[in-house]
TITIZA-102760 format. One record per atom (N, C-alpha, C): residue in three letters; x, y, z. Coordinates in steps of 0.1 Angstrom, whole numbers, plus 2048, in hexadecimal, padded with zeros to 3 digits. Layout:
<pts>
alaXYZ...
</pts>
This chain:
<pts>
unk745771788unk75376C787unk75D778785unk769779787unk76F77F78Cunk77B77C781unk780789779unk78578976Cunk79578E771unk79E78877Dunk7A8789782unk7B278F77Bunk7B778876Cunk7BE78A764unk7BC79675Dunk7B27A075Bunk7AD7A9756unk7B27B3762unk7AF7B176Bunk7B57BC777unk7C17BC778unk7C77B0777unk7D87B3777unk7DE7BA769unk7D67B4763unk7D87B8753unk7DB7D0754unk7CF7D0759unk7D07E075Dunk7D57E4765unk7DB7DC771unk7E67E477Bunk7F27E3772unk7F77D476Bunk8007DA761unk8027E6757unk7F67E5752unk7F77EE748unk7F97FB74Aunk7F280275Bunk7F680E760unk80480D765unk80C801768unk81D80276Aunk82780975Funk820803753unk828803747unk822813740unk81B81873Eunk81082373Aunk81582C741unk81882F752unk81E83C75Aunk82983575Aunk83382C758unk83D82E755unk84A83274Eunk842833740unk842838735unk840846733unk83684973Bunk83285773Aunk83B85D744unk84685674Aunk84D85C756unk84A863763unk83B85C760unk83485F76Funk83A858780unk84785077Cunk84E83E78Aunk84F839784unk85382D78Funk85A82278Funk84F81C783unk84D80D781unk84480377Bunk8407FC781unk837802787unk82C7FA78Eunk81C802790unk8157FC790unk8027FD78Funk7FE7F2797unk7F27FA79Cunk7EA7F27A4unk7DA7F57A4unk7D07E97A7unk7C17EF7A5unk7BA7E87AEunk7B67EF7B9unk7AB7EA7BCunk79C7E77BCunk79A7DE7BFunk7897D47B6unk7807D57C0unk7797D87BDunk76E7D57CAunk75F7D17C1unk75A7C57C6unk74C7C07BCunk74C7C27AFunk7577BB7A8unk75A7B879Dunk75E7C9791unk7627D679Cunk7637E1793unk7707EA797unk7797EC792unk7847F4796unk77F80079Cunk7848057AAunk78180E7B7unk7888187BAunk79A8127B1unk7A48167B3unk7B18127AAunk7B88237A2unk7C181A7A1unk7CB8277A3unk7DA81A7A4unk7E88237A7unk7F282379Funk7FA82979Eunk80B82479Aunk80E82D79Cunk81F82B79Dunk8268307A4unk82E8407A0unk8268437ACunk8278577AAunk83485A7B9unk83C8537BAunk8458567C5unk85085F7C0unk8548607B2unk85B86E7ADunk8548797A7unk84D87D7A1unk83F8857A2unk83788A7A9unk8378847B3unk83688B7C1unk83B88D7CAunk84588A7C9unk84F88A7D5unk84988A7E2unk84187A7E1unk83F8767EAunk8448637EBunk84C8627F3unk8508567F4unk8478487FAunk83B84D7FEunk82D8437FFunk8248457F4unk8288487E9unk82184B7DEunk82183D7D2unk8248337D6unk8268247D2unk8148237C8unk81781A7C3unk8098167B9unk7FE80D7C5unk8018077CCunk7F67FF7D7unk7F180C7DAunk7FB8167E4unk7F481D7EDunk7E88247E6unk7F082B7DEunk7ED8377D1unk7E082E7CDunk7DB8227CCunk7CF8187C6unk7C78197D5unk7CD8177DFunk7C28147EAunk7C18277F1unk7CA8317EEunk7BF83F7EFunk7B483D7E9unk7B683B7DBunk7A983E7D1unk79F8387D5unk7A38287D6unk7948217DAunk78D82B7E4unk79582B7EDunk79182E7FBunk78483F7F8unk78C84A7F0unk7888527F1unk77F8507E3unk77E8477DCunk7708447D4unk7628447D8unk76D8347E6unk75E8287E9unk75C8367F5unk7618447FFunk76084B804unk75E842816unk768837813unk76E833821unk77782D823unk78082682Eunk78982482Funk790816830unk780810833unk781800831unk77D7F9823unk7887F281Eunk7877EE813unk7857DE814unk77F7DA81Bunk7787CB81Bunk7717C9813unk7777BA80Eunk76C7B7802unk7737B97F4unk77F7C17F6unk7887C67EDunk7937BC7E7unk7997BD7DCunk7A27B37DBunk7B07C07D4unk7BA7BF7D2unk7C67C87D1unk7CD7C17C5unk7D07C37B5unk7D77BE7ADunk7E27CA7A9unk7EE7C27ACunk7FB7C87ADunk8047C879Eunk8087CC798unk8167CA792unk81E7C179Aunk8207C77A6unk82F7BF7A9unk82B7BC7B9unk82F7B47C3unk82F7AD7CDunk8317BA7D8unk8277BB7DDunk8297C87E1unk8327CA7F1unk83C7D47F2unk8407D47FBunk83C7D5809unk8467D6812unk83E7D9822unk8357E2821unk8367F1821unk82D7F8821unk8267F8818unk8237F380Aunk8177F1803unk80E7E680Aunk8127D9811unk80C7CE813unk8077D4823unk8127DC82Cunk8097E0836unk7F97EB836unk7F97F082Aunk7EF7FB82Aunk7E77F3823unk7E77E681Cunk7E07E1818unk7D67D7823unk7DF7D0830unk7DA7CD83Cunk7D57D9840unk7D47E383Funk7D07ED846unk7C37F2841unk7C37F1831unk7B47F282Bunk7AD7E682Eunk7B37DD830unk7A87D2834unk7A27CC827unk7AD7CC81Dunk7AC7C4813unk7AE7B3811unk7A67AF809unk7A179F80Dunk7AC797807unk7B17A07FAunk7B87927F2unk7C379B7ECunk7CF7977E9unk7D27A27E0unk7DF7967D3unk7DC7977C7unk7E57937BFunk7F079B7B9unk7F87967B1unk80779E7AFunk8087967A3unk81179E79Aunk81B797791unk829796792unk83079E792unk83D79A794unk83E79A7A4unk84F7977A9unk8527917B3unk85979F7BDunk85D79C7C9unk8657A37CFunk8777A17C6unk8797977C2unk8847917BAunk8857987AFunk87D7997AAunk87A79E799unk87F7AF79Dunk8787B67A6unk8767C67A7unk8877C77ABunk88C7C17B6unk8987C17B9unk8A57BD7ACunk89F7B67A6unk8A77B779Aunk8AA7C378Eunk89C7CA791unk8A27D678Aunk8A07E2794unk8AB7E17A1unk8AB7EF7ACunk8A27F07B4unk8977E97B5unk8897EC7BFunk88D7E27C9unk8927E17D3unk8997D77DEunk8947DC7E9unk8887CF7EBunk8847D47F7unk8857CD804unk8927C4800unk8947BB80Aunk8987BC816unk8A37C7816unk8A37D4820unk8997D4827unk8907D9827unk8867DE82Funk87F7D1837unk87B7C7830unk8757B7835unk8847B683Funk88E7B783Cunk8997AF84Cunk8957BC852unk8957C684Dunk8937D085Funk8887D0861unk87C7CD85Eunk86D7CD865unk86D7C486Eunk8757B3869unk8787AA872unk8837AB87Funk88B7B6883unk8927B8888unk88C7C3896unk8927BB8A3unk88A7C68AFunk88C7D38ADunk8837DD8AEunk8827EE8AEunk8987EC8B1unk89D7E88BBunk8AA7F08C0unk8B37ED8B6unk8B17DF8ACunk8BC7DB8A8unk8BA7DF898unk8B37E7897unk8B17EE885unk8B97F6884unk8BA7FE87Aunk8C4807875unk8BD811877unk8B0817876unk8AD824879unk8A6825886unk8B182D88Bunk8AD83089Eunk8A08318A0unk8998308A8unk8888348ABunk88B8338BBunk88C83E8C4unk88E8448D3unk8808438D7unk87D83F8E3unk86D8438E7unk8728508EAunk8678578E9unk8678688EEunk85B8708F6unk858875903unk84B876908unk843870909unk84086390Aunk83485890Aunk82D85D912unk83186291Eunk826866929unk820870925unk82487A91Funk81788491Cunk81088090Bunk816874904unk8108738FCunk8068678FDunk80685F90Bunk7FC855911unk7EF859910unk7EF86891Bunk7E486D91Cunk7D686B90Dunk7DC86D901unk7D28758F6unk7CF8638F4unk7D885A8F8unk7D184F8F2unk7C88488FEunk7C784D90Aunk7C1845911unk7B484E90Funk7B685E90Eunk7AA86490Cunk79F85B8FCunk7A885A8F3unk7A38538E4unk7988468EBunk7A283D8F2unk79B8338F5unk78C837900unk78B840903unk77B83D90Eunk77684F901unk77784F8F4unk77285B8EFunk7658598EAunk75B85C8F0unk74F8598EAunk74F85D8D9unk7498528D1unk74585A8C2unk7518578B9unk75C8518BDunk7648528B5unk7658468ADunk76A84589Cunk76A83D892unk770833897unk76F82989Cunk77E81D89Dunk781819890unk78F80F88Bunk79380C882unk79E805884
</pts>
């Protein structure tokens, strides 16, 4: 059985614990795999001055470079807070099965974390967003993907 509240219980407690310690924002994250924490994050995006430095992602490196791969099936993701686009995309991307949250997209936006921004322009065609994206070279950048696709030996994912 699966002690859900205990996992959330510790992504909280790493929100409030590095946030205090002025490590980010307030937010933690842990990921579970077979009933044992694999991974955990919070939020190092001023500390490192790295702006993908979020508590999901920062939870799903660790799994990743624990369990020492890149598929995290089987895995479940317990959040602090409703995780944004790019936390929830890299989370499709680990190939994570379930993931739970405590607070809201509403709640983070209420104190400055607004990520509602980003949900209208993900929904919005590449031309009509706000940040330009030009195709540039496609033809000589075709080449390396059509070579990928017939590459003997290579990892798919």
């Amino acid at each position: 059985m699966t002690d859900h509240a205990a996992y959330m219980r510790r992504a909280i407690a790493l929100s409030r614990d590095h946030m205090r310690a002025g490590h980010g924002g307030p937010f933690g994250a842990v990921v579970v795999m077979d009933g044992k924490i694999v991974g955990e994050g919070w939020n190092q995006v001023t500390t490192s001055n790295d702006p993908t430095a979020h508590a999901e992602v920062v939870a799903i490196r660790a799994a990743c470079k624990q369990l020492g791969r890149f598929d995290l099936r089987g895995g479940m993701l317990y959040t602090s807070c409703e995780p944004c686009p790019m936390c929830l995309s890299s989370t499709y991307w680990a190939r994570i099965d379930r993931v739970f949250y405590a607070n809201t997209q509403a709640d983070a936006a209420a104190i400055d974390f607004d990520d509602a921004f980003l949900y209208r322009e993900l929904a919005l065609p590449m031309d009509r967003r706000s940040l330009p994206c030009d195709p540039l070279l496609r033809e000589e950048a075709i080449g390396v993907f059509e070579e990928w696709r017939t590459l003997p030996g290579k990892v798919p994912y």
